[in-house]
N, C-alpha and C positions, 0 to 999 in steps of 0.2 A: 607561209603565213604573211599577213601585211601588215603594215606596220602603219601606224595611226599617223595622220598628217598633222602636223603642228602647223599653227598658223607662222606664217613669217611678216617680216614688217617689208613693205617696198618701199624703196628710195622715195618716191613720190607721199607716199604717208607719214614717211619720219619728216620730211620737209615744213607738214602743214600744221599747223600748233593745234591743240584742241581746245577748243570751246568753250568757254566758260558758262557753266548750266546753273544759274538760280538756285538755292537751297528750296522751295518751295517744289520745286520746277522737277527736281532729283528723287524725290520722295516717290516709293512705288504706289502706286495706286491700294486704298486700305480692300481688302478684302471682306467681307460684309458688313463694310459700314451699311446702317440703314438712315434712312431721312424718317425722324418722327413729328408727326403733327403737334401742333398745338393742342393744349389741352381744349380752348374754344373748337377748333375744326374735330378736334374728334369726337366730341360731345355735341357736335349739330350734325355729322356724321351719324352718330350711334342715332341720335332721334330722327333723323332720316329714315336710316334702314327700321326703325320703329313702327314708322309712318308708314313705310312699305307694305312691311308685314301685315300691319291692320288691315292697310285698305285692302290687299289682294286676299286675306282670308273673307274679312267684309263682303265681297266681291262676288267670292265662289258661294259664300253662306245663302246670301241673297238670291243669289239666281238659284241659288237649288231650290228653294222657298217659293219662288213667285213660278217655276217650272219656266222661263225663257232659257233663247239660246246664246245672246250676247249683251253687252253692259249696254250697250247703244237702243237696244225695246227696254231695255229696264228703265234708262235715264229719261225714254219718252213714256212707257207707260207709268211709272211711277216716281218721277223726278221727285215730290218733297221727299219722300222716303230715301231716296238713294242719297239724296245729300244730307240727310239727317245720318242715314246708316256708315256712311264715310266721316263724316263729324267724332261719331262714337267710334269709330274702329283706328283711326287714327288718334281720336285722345285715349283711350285708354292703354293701348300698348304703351303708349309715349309715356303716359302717368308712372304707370307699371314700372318702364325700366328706370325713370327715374327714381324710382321713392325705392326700386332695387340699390342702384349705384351708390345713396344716402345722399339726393338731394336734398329731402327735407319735402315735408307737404306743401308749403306753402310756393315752393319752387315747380313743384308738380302741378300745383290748381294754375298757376298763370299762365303754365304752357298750355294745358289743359286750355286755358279761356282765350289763346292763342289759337288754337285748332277752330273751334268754335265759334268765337265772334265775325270771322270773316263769312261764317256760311250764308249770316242774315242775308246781306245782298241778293244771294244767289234764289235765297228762299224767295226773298220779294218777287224778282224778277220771274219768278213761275208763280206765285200766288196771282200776281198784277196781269197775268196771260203777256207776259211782253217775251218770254220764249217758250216753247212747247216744250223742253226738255232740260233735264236737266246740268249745269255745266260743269260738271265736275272735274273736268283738267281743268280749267281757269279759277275752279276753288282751290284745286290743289297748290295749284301756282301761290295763290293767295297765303295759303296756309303756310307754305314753306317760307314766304315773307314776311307774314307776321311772325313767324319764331324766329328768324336772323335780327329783325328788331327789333324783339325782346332781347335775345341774349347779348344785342350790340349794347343794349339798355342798360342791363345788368352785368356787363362783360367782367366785373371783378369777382361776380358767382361763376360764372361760368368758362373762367379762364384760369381756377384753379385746378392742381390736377386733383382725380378722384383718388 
């Protein structure tokens, strides 16, 4: 049988002094720590993926309806519509999960009127024949900025946790 190697010290290693390591420095690495968000980032978060939701049920609802085969004939055949139908599919999940969480209604209507007010622009600019179709990434964009500067607005509602 063999017999198990112990380490030994070499002359050269007992020579060299060791190190002095930081307390901080020493400490193992924690084992699942996790990094949690803010309760603001997780709450424009959750109404993100809200927002998602809406629009891509929205999305499928609509094309089934009108019988096309991508959101791009829909946005030229029917732009006020699509940006109306994204309006509402986007505010209402968003309503929904907040008044779930217990924001409160009145927290709900302004995001609500957050989703909504930006669409005018959009509407105009296809009412006024100034584009054929309608722009619903650049509404989206919009809408995602008007609810960060709502919630920057209100940040002492929406930086508590639920």
């Amino acid at each position: 049988m063999t017999q198990p190697r112990t380490p030994t010290e070499t002359p050269a290693a007992a020579a060299v002094p060791a190190q002095q390591v930081d307390p901080p420095q020493a400490r193992p690495p924690q084992v699942g720590h996790k990094r949690h968000l803010s309760p603001f980032w997780r709450h424009f978060l959750e109404m993100l993926a809200a927002m998602a939701v809406g629009m891509i049920a929205t999305g499928a609802i609509f094309l089934s309806i009108v019988g096309l085969k991508t959101w791009d004939e829909v946005t030229i055949q029917y732009p006020t519509q699509a940006l109306l139908a994204m309006a509402a599919g986007m505010s209402i999940p968003m309503a929904a999960w907040m008044l779930h969480r217990g924001m409160g209604r009145r927290n709900a209507y302004e995001m609500a009127a957050a989703m909504i007010l930006p669409v005018l622009p959009f509407l105009c600019l296809v009412w006024f024949d100034l584009t054929k179709s309608a722009w619903c990434g650049a509404y989206c964009a919009a809408t995602i900025v008007a609810m960060l500067a709502l919630m920057r607005y209100r940040r002492s509602t929406y930086s508590m946790a639920m």
